[in-house]
C-alpha positions, 0 to 999 in steps of 0.5 A: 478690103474685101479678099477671096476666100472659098468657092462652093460646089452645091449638091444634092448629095454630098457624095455626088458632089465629091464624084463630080469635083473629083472627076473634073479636077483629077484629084481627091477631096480632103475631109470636111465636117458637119454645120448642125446649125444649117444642117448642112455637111461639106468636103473640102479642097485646098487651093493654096491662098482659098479652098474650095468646098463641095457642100450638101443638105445633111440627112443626118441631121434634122432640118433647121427652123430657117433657111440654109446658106446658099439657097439650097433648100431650092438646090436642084438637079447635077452638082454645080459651082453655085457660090462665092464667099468673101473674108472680111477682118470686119463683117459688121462694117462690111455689111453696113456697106454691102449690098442689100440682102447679104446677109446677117451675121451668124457665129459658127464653129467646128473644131477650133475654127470659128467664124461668122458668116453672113446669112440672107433672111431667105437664104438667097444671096443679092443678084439672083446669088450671084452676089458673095457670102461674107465671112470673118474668121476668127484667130489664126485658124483658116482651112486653107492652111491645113488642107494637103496642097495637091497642086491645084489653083485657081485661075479664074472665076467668072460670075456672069448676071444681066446687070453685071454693073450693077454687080461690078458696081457693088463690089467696089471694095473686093479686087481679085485679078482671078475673078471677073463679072461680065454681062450674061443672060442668067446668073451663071458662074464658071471657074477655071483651074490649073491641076497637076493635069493641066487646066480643067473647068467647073 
């Protein structure tokens, strides 16, 4: 089965991104880490069982050859929640079973974490990226559990599409009481939290 792992916050520029999660949540952002092989760079937040990233083109580092993860080289405007990511212990016989477009594995590393990711050919997710990413990690490492709990936590996260059954339909093999699909007019996703602040929304 298919488990929830980490929500992403997409920004132009990383340092708005931070601003804007920490203004909303009322908490500080740990230290994240450069990905040379999207160009991409990120900070990062635990939220217990999974994290939640604020993630960004990398000015430092030179444009890849291929499309980054999330559809950011499309990314425009305020920074916004725009993705889900789920673990898998088999990413190969995941994907063999998910929905077309999810994606190609690609093996990744920072530090002594490493992973695979599932990357789109065009960098865009199935239903208008509403559809998540697939990720395995590979050995005990996993960011969540080195992240200083701030005592934030997910409550919800709603994904809406216009073909919300479609996408239900799937996610067959992922089951988490705290994110919901429902019907709506345009992709959109919602995430609400509770903080040592009370509840707060992204």
């Amino acid at each position: 089965m298919l488990r929830l792992d980490h929500l992403a916050v997409t920004a132009e520029r990383l340092e708005d991104g931070v601003a804007a999660v920490e203004a909303a949540l009322g908490v500080s952002l740990a230290g994240g880490g450069q990905h040379p092989h999207m160009a991409t760079h990120n900070r990062l937040l635990g939220l217990g069982d999974i994290y939640l990233e604020v993630i960004a083109p990398d000015p430092a580092a030179p444009p890849p050859a291929w499309p980054r993860w999330f559809d950011m080289d499309r990314f425009s405007g305020p920074p916004r929640l725009t993705n889900w990511i789920v673990a898998s212990g088999d990413i190969a016989a995941d994907l063999a079973l998910a929905a077309p477009g999810t994606g190609t594995p690609v093996a990744l590393s920072r530090g002594d974490c490493r992973w695979q990711m599932a990357v789109p050919a065009d960098g865009r997710l199935p239903f208008d990226n509403a559809h998540p990413a697939l990720i395995q990690w590979h050995g005990p490492l996993h960011p969540a559990r080195a992240l200083p709990d701030l005592g934030v936590r997910l409550a919800r996260l709603e994904v809406a599409h216009p073909d919300a059954a479609a996408l239900t339909s799937a996610l067959a093999r992922f089951s988490d009481p705290r994110v919901v699909i429902v019907p709506g007019a345009e992709k959109a996703m919602r995430a609400t939290f509770t903080t040592p602040h009370g509840m707060r929304r992204l």
